[in-house]
VEXSEDREN-479120 format. One record per residue (C-alpha): residue number from 1; residue in three letters; x, y, z. Coordinates in Angstrom, 3 decimals. Layout:
BEGIN
pos code u v w
NUM ALA X Y Z
...
! end
This chain:
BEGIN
pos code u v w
1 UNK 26.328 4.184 30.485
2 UNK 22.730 4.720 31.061
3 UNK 21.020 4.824 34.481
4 UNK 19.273 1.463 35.635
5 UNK 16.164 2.134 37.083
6 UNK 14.199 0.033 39.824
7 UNK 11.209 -1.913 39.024
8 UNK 10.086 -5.119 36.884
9 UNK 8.668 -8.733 37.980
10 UNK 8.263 -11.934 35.790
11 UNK 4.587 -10.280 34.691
12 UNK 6.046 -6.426 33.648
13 UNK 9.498 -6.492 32.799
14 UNK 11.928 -4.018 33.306
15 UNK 13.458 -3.545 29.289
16 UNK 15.152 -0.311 29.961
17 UNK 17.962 -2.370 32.267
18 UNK 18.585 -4.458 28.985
19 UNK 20.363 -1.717 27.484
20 UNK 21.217 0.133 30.759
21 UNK 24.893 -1.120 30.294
22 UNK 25.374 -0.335 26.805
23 UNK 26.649 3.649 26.675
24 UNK 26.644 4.224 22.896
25 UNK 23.366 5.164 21.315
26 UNK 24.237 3.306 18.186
27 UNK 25.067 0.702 19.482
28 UNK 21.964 0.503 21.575
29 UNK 19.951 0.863 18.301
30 UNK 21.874 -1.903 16.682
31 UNK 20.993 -4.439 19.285
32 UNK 17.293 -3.381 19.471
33 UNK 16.800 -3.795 15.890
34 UNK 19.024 -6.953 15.644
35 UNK 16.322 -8.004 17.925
36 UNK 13.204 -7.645 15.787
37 UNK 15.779 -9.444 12.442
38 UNK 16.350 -12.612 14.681
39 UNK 13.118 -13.142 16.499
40 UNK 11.450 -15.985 15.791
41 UNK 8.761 -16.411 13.446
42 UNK 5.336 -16.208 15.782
43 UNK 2.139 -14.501 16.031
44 UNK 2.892 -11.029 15.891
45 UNK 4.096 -11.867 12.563
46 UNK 1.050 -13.570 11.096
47 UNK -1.068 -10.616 13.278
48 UNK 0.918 -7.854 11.219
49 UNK 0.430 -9.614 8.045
50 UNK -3.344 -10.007 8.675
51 UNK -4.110 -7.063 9.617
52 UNK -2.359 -5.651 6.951
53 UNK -3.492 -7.917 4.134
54 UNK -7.113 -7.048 5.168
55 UNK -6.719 -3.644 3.760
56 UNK -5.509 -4.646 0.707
57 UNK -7.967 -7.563 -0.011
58 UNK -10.950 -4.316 0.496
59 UNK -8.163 -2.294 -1.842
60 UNK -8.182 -5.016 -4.068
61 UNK -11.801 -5.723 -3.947
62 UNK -12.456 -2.026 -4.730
63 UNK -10.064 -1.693 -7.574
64 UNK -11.130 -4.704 -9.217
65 UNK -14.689 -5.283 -9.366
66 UNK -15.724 -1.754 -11.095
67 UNK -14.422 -4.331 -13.983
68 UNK -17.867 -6.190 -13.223
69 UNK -20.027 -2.917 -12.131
70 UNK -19.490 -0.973 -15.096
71 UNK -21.391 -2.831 -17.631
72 UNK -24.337 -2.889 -14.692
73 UNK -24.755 1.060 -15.153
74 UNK -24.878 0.703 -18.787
75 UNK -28.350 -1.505 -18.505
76 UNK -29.248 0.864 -15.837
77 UNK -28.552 4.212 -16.814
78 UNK -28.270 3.898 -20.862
79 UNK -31.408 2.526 -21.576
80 UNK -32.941 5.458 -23.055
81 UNK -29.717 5.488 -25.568
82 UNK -31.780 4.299 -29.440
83 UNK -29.640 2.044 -31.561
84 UNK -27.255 -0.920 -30.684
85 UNK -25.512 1.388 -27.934
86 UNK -28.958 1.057 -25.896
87 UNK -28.002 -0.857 -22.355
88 UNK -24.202 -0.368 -22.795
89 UNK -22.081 2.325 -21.282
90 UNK -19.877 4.817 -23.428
91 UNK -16.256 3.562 -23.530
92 UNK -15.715 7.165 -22.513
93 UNK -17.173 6.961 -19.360
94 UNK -16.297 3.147 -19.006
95 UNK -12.616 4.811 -18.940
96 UNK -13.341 7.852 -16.951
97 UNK -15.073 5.571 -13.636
98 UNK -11.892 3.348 -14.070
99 UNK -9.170 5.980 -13.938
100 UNK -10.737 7.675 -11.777
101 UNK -9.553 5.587 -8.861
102 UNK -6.105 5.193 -10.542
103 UNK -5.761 9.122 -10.559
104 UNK -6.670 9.143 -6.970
105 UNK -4.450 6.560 -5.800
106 UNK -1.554 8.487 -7.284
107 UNK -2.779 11.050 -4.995
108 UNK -2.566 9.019 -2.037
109 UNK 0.737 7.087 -2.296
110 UNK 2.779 10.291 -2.544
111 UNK 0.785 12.037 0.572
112 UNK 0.024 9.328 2.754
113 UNK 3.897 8.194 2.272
114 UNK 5.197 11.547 2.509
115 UNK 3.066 12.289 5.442
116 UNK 4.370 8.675 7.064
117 UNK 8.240 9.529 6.952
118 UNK 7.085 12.979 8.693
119 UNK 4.947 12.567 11.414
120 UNK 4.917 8.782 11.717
121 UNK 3.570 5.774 10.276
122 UNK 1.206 5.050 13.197
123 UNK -0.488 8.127 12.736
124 UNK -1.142 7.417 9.408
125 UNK -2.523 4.509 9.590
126 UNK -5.931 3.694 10.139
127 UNK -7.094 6.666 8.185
128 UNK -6.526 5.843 4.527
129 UNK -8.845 2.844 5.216
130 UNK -11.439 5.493 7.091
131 UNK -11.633 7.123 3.762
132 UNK -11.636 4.124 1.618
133 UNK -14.731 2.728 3.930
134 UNK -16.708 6.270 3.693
135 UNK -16.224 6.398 -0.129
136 UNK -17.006 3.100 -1.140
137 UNK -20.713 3.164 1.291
138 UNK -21.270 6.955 -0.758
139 UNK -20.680 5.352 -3.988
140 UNK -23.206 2.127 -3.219
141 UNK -25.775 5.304 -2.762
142 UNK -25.448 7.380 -5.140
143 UNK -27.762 8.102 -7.897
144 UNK -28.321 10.362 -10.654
145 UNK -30.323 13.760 -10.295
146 UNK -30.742 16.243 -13.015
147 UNK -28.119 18.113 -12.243
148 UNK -25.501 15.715 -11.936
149 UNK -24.528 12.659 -14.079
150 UNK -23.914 9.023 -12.303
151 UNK -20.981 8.893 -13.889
152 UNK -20.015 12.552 -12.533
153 UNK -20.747 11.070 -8.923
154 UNK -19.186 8.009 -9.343
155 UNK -15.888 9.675 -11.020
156 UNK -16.124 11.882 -7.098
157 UNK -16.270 9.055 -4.961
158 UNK -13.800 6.846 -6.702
159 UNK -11.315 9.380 -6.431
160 UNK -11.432 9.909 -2.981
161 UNK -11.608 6.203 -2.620
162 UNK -8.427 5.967 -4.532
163 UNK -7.133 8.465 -2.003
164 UNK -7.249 6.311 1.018
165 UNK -6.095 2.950 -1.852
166 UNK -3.099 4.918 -2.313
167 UNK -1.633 5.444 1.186
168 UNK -2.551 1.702 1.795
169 UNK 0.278 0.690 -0.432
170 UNK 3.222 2.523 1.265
171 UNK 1.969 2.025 4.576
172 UNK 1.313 -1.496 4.613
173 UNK 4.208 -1.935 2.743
174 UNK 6.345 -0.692 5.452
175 UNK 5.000 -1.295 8.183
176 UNK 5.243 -4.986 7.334
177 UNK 8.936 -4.794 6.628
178 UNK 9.656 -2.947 9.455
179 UNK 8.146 -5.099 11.886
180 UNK 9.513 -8.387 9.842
181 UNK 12.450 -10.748 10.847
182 UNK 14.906 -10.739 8.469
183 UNK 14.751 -14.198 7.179
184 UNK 11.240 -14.140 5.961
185 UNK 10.857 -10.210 5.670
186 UNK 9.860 -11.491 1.467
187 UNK 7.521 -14.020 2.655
188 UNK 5.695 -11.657 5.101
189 UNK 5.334 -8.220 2.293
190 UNK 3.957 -11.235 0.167
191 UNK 1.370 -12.381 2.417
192 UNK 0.255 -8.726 2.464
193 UNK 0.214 -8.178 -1.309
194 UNK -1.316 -11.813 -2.052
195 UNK -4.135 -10.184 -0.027
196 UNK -4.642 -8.512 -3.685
197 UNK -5.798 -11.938 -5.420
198 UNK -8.371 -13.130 -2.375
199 UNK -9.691 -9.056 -3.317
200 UNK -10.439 -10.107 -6.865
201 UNK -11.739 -13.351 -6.209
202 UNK -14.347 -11.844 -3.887
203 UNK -15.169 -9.245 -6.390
204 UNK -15.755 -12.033 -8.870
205 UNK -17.594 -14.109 -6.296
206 UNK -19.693 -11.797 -4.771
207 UNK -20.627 -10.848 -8.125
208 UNK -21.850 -14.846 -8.986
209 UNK -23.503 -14.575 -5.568
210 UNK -25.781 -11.236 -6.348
211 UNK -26.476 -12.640 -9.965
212 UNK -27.654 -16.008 -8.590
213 UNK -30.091 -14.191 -6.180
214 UNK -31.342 -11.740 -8.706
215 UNK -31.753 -15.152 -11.471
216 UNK -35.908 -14.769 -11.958
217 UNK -35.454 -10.750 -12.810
218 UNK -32.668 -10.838 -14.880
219 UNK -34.264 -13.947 -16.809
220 UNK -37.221 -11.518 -18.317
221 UNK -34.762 -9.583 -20.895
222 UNK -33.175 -10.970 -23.880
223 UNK -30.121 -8.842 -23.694
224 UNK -29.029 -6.002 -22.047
225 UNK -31.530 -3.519 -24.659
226 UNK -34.281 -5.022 -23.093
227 UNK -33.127 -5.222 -19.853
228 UNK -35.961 -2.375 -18.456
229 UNK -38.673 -2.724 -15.790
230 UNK -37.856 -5.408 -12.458
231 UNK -34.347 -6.612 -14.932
232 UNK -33.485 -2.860 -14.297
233 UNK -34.680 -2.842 -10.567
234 UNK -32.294 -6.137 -10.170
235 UNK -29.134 -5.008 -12.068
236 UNK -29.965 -1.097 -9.672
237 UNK -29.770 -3.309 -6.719
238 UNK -26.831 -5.689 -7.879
239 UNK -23.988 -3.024 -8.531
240 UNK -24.694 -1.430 -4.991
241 UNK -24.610 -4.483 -3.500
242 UNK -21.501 -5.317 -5.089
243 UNK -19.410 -2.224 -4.798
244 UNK -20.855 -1.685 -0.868
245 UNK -19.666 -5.082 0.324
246 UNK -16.254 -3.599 -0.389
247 UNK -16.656 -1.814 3.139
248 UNK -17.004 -4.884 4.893
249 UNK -13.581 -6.563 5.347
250 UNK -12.145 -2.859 5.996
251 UNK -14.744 -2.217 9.073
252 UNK -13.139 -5.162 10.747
253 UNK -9.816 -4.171 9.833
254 UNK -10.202 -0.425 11.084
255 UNK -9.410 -1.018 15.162
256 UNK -6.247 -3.172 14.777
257 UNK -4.749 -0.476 12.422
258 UNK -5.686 2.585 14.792
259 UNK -4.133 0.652 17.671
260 UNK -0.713 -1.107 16.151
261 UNK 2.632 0.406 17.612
262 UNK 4.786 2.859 16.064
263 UNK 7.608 0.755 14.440
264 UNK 10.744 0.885 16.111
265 UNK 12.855 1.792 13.144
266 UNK 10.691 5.106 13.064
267 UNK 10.999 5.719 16.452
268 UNK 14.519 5.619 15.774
269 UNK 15.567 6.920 13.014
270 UNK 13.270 9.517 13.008
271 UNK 11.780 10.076 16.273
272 UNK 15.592 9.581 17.424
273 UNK 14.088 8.372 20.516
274 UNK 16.263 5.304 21.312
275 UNK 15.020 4.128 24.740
276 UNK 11.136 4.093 23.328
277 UNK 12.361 2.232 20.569
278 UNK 13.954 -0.094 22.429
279 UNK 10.890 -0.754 25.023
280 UNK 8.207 -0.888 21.723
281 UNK 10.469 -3.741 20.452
282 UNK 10.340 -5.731 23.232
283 UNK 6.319 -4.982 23.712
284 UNK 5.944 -6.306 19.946
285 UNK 7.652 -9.170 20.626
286 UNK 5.775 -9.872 23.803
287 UNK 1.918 -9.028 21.859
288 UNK 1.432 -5.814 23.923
289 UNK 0.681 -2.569 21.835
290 UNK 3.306 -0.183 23.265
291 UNK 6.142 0.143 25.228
292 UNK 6.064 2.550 28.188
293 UNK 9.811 2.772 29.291
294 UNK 10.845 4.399 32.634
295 UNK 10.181 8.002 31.992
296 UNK 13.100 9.536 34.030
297 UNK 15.754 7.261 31.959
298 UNK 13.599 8.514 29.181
299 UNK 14.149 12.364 29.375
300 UNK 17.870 11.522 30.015
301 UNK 18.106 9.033 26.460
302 UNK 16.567 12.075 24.469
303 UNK 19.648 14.058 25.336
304 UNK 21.222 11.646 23.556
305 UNK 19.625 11.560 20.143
306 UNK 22.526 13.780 18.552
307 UNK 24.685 11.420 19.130
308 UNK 23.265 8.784 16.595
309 UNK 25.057 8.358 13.103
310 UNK 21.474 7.870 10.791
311 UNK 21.542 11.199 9.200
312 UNK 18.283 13.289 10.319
313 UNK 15.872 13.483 7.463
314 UNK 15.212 16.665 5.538
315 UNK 14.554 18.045 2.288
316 UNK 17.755 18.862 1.858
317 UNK 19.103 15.535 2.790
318 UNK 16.097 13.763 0.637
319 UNK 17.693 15.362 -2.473
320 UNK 21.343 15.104 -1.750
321 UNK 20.909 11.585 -1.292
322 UNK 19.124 10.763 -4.531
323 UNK 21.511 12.897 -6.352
324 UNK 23.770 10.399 -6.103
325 UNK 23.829 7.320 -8.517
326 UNK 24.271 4.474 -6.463
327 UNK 20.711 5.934 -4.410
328 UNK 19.129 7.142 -7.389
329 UNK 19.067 4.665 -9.916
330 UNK 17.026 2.424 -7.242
331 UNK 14.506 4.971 -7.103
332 UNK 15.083 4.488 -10.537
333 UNK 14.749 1.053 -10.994
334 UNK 11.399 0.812 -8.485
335 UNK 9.604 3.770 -9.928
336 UNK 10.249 2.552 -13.589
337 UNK 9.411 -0.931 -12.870
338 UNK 6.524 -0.268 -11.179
339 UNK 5.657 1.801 -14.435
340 UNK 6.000 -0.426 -16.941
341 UNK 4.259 -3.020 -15.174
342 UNK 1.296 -1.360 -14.674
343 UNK 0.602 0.044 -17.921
344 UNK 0.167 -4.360 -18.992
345 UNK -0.991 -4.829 -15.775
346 UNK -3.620 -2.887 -15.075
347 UNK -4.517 -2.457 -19.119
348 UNK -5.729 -5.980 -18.857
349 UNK -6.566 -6.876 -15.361
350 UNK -9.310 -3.127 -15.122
351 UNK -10.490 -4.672 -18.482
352 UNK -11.225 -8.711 -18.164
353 UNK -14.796 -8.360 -19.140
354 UNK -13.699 -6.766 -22.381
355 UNK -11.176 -9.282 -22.787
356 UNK -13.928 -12.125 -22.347
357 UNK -16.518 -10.456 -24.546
358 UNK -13.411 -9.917 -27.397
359 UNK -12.959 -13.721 -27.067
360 UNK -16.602 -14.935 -26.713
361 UNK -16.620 -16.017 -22.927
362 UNK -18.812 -12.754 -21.642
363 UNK -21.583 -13.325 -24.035
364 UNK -25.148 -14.979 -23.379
365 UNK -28.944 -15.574 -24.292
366 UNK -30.229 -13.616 -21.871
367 UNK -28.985 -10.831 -19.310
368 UNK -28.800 -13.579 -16.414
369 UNK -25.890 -15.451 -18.799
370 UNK -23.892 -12.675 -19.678
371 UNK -23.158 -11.161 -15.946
372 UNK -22.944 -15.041 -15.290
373 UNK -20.586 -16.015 -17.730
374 UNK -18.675 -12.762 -17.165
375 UNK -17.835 -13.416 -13.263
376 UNK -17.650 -16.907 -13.792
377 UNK -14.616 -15.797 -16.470
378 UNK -12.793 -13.662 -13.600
379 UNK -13.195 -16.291 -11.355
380 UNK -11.434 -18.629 -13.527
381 UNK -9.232 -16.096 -14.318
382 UNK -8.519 -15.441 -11.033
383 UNK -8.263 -18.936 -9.772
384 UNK -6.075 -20.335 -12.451
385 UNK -3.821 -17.883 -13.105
386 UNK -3.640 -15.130 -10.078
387 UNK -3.920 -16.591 -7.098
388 UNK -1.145 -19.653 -7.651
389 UNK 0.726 -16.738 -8.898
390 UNK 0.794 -14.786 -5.644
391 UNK 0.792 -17.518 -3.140
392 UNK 4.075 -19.175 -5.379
393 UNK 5.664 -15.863 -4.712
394 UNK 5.383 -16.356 -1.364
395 UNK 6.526 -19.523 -0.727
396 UNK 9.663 -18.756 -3.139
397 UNK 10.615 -14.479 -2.172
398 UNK 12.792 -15.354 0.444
399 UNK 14.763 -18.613 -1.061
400 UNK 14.959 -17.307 -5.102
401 UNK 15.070 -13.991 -4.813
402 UNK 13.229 -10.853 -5.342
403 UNK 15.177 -10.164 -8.337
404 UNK 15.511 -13.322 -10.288
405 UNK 11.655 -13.779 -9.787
406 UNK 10.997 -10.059 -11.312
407 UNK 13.303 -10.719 -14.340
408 UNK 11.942 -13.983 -14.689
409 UNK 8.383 -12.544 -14.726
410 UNK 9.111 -9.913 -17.336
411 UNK 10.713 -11.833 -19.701
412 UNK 8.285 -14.666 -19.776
413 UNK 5.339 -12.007 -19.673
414 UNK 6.879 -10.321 -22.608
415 UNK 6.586 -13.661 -24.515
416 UNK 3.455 -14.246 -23.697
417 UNK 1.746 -10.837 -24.610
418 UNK 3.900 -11.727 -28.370
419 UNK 2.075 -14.980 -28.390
420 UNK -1.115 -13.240 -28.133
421 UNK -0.099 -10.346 -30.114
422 UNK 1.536 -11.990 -33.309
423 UNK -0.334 -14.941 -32.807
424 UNK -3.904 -13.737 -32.040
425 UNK -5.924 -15.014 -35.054
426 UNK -3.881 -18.373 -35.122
427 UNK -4.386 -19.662 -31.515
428 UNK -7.882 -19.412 -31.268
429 UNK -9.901 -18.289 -28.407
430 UNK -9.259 -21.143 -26.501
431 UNK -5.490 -20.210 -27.431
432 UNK -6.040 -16.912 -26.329
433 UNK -7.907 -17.666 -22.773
434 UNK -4.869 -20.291 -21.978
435 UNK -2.368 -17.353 -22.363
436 UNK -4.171 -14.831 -20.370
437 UNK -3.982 -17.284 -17.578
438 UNK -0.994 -17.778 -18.013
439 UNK 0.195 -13.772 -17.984
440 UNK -1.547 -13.590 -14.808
441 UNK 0.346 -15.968 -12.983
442 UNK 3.729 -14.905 -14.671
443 UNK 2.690 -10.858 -13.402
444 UNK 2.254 -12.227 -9.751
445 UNK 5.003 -14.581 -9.659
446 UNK 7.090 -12.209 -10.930
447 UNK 6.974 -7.996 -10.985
448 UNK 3.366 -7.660 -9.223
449 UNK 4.647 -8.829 -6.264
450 UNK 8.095 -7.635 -6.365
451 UNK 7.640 -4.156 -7.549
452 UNK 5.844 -4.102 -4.439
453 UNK 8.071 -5.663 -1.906
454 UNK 11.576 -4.219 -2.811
455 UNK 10.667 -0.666 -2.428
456 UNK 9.765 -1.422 1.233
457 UNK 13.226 -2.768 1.715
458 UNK 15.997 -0.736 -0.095
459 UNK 15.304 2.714 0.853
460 UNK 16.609 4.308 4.090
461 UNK 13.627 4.742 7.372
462 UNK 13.759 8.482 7.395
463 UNK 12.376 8.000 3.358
464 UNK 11.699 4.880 2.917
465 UNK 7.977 5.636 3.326
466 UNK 8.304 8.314 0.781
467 UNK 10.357 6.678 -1.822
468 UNK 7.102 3.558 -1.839
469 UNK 4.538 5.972 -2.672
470 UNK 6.584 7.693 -5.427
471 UNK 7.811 4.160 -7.234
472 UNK 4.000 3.290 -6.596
473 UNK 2.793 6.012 -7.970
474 UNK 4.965 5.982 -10.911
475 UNK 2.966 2.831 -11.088
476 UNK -0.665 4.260 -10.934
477 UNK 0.408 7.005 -14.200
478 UNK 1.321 3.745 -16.103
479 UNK -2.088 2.404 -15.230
480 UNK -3.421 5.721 -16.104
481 UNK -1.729 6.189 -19.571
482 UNK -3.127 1.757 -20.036
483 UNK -6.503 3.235 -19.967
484 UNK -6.743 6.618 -21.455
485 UNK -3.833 6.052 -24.065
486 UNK -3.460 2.592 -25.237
487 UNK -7.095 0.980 -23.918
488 UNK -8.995 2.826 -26.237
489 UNK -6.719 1.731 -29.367
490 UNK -8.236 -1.614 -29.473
491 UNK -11.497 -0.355 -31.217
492 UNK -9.545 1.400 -33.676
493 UNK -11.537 0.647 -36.807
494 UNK -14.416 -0.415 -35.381
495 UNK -18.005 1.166 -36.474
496 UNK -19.036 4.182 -34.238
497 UNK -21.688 2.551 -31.170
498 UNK -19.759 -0.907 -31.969
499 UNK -18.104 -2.836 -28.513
500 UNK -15.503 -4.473 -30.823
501 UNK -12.067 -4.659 -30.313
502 UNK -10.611 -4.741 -33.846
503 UNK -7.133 -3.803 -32.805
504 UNK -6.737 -6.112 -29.765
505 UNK -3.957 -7.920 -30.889
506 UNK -1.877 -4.429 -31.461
507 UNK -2.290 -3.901 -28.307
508 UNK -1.035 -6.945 -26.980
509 UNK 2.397 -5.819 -28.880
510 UNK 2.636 -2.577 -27.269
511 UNK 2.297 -4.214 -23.679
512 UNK 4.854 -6.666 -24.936
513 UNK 7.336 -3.919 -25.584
514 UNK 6.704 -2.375 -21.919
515 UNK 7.503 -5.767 -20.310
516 UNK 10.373 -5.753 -22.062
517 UNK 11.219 -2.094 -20.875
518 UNK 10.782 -3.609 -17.439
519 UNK 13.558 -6.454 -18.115
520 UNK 16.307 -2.980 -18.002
521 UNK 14.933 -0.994 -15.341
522 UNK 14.645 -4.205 -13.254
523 UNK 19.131 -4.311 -13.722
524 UNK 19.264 -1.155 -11.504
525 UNK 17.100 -2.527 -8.532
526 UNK 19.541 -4.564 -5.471
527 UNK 18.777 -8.169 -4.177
528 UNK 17.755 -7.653 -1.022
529 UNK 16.848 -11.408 0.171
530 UNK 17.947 -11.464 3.881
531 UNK 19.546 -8.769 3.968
532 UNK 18.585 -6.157 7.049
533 UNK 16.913 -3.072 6.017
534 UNK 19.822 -0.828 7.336
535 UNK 22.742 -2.933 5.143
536 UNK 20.182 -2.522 2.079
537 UNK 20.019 1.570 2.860
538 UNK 23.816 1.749 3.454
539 UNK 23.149 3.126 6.949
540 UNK 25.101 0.309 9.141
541 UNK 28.438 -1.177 8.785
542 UNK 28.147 -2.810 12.157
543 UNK 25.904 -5.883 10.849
544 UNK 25.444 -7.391 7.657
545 UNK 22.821 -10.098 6.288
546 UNK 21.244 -13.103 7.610
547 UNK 23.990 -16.083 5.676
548 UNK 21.903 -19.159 4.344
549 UNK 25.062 -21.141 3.445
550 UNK 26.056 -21.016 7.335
551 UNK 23.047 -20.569 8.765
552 UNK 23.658 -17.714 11.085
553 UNK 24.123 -13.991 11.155
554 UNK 27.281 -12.539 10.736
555 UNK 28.860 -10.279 12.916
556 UNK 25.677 -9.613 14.666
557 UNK 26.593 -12.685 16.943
558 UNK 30.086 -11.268 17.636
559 UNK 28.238 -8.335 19.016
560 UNK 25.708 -10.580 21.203
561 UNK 28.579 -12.325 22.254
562 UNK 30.566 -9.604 22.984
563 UNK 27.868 -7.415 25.273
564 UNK 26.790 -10.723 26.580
565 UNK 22.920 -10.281 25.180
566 UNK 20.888 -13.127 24.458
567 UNK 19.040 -11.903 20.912
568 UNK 17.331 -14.952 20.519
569 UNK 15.099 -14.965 23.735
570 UNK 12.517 -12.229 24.551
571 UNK 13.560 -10.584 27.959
! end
């Protein structure tokens, strides 16, 4: 039995004497965390969730509206180009600007997630976003010089932007789950990633925004070939503005990150520190940023630490546990997932404004119509199809299923994208349109959002952080091979300088068949709808899942019961 210590009133209470008369370390640890599964849904919840789903909207933002700033560079930096390619920007270096970020978010989700499982996930946090807010103000400025291309500087920046994108995903990912009660655990890593479709709306609206105010210049040119002069000025000033504001939302962001706790399942698991753990818990569930436990109790509990059963993490350890099956093949099933989703994904979603212009939507009288018409399209896009998509996820994670909703979403996307591939010169634009709407809110109520939740929940702590970024980053290469590999295929056949998309439709097919890749990887993954994190990782035979039929947890309230602690109240 641990030491009780003297010391606490109604305004700092003692915590330490909560688990004073428990001996075991184990068990200690399972009563902590069976704290932070039960508590009650409040505003540390909804603060975690915010101030994660900040980041992402400003990752999403980012990602998304080089979509909308590409074809500004064209009129800006091609208009010296002769012939119809005058004003528009090589596909090549349309593709280059937009992997660029994919290439360095790949980057990030493996070393920012690595990096997290080692020396802790508050450490980590706070800086991806410092690099994503540096990168995205250096890109606003940049500008080409005769020694170096605006694509070459752009490329840079979006790389290192992708960087910080990249540990954004594991980190938030976690972080969230770790800090979530088990019930609504789905509903919370949702709230995070539906931060993704408010990010592409505000790409698409900011863009309406800057063309409104730049109407009178961009009303001079015909089209984008005469687009020289103050049109040229405007269109400078617009795709600064645009890609700039992208700073914004992560500036505010930047001091809650720096200053959230470590979580307790790091401290741990990892940290094997169980009586810090213990006090961080109940400072979380009492809105105070950290825990400061009695430090002579302390330096006895470290003693301790060998005693717990979690297995200490290690290389060695890392790859004897993924050697075997019943580990592996989730790795498995979230890395490949995650791949085949984003190779549809991300082939359409980087590309709207091609999609639009294939279909008629993106085109106009004058410059001022065609960046109209082309946000206005995302925006509708967005609105109609995204958005719903996400925010029906959320309402639905916790009570369907993170499994049923990916398989669901995979088969029904597969359909579609053989609708529009078979089908493309029989439904009509209009035809067309409808289904793309419809794929977007099929992608996030279905494997966009789960591809993103279930790797925060079925890996062990010591890798869960690490086994995110890899599935994620499995995701990133799919993205990657979308835009270098198959992107370029749909102007196969069209006449050199031309912006058609001859081969569209193909394309549609080949996403079709990864979707349906994505039905069979998505048979390996678990269901891990209230379930605790340590059940899903195998780690604790002591408690099992939160039971909807009766309501109550399972053998965790034998345990309460039995060490006569009240898990329900906050001490």
């Amino acid at each position: 039995m641990a030491a009780r210590t003297q010391g606490g009133n109604s305004a700092f209470h003692n915590f330490h004497n909560d688990y004073a008369h428990i001996a075991d370390p184990n068990e200690r640890r399972r009563l902590a965390l069976a704290e932070v599964d039960k508590a009650p849904f409040g505003w540390y919840h909804i603060r975690a969730v915010v101030v994660a789903g900040i980041g992402f909207f400003t990752d999403a933002y980012d990602i998304f509206a080089i979509g909308l700033v590409t074809s500004m560079l064209g009129v800006v930096y091609w208009q010296n180009i002769p012939g119809s390619s005058r004003g528009k920007i090589p596909t090549s270096s349309d593709t280059a600007i937009k992997t660029a970020t994919s290439g360095g978010t790949v980057i990030g989700q493996i070393a920012f997630g690595t990096l997290a499982d080692i020396i802790g996930r508050k450490r980590m946090y706070g800086i991806e976003l410092m690099v994503i807010i540096v990168a995205t103000l250096a890109q606003s400025l940049s500008s080409a010089s005769p020694s170096m291309s605006i694509v070459g500087l752009v490329i840079f920046w979006r790389v290192i932007m992708g960087v910080g994108i990249g540990g954004d995903y594991p980190l938030s990912s976690i972080i969230t789950s770790e800090f979530a009660t088990t019930k609504w655990r789905g509903a919370m890593m949702a709230g995070v990633f539906a931060m993704q479709g408010i990010g592409q709306f505000g790409a698409a609206i900011i863009t309406l925004i800057v063309v409104a105010g730049f109407k009178e210049s961009l009303l001079t040119a015909a089209s984008v070939s005469e687009c020289d002069g103050v049109c040229g000025l405007a269109v400078d000033k617009m795709w600064r503005v645009i890609i700039g504001f992208g700073a914004v939302p992560g500036i505010v962001a930047l001091y809650y990150r720096l200053t959230i706790p470590e979580t307790p399942r790091y401290t741990f698991d990892v940290a094997r520190d169980v009586v810090k753990a213990g006090s961080d818990i109940k400072a979380y569930l009492s809105d105070r940023p950290e825990g400061l436990p009695d430090e002579i109790a302390h330096a006895q509990s470290r003693r301790e630490s060998a005693a717990l059963d979690v297995p200490q993490a290690g290389w060695r350890d890392f790859f004897e546990h993924y050697r075997q099956w019943k580990y592996g093949k989730v790795l498995l099933g979230t890395a490949g997932s995650w791949f085949f989703l984003d190779v549809a994904f991300y082939g359409l979603s980087l590309n709207n404004t091609v999609f639009l212009q294939a279909i008629g939507f993106a085109n106009g009288e004058n410059v001022y119509k065609v960046f109209y018409n082309t946000a206005v399209g995302n925006l509708i896009i967005v609105l109609a199809g995204a958005i719903p998509g996400y925010w029906v996820t959320v309402a639905t994670v916790d009570t369907i299923g993170r499994k049923p909703i990916q398989m669901m979403g995979f088969i029904l996307v597969t359909i579609i994208f053989c609708i529009m591939g078979f089908g493309y010169h029989v439904i009509g634009e209009n035809g067309l349109l409808a289904c793309y709407v419809v794929a977007q809110f099929f992608f996030n109520f279905g494997p966009n959002a789960t591809t993103f939740i279930v790797p925060g929940e079925c890996f062990p702590t010591r890798y869960r952080s690490t086994s995110h970024g890899i599935s994620a980053a499995s995701g990133k290469i799919g993205s990657i091979i979308a835009q270098v590999v198959i992107g370029p295929l749909r102007q196969r056949g069209a006449p050199k300088g031309s912006s058609a998309s001859p081969w569209l439709n193909h394309v549609m097919e080949i996403y079709a068949l990864f979707m349906l890749c994505g039905c069979v990887t998505t048979l390996l993954i678990p269901e891990t709808k209230r379930k605790t994190l340590e059940e899903l990782a195998g780690e604790d035979t002591g408690r099992t899942s939160y039971d909807p039929a009766s309501n109550h947890e399972r053998k965790v309230s034998d345990l309460a019961s039995s060490n006569s602690f009240d898990f329900g109240k906050m001490a």
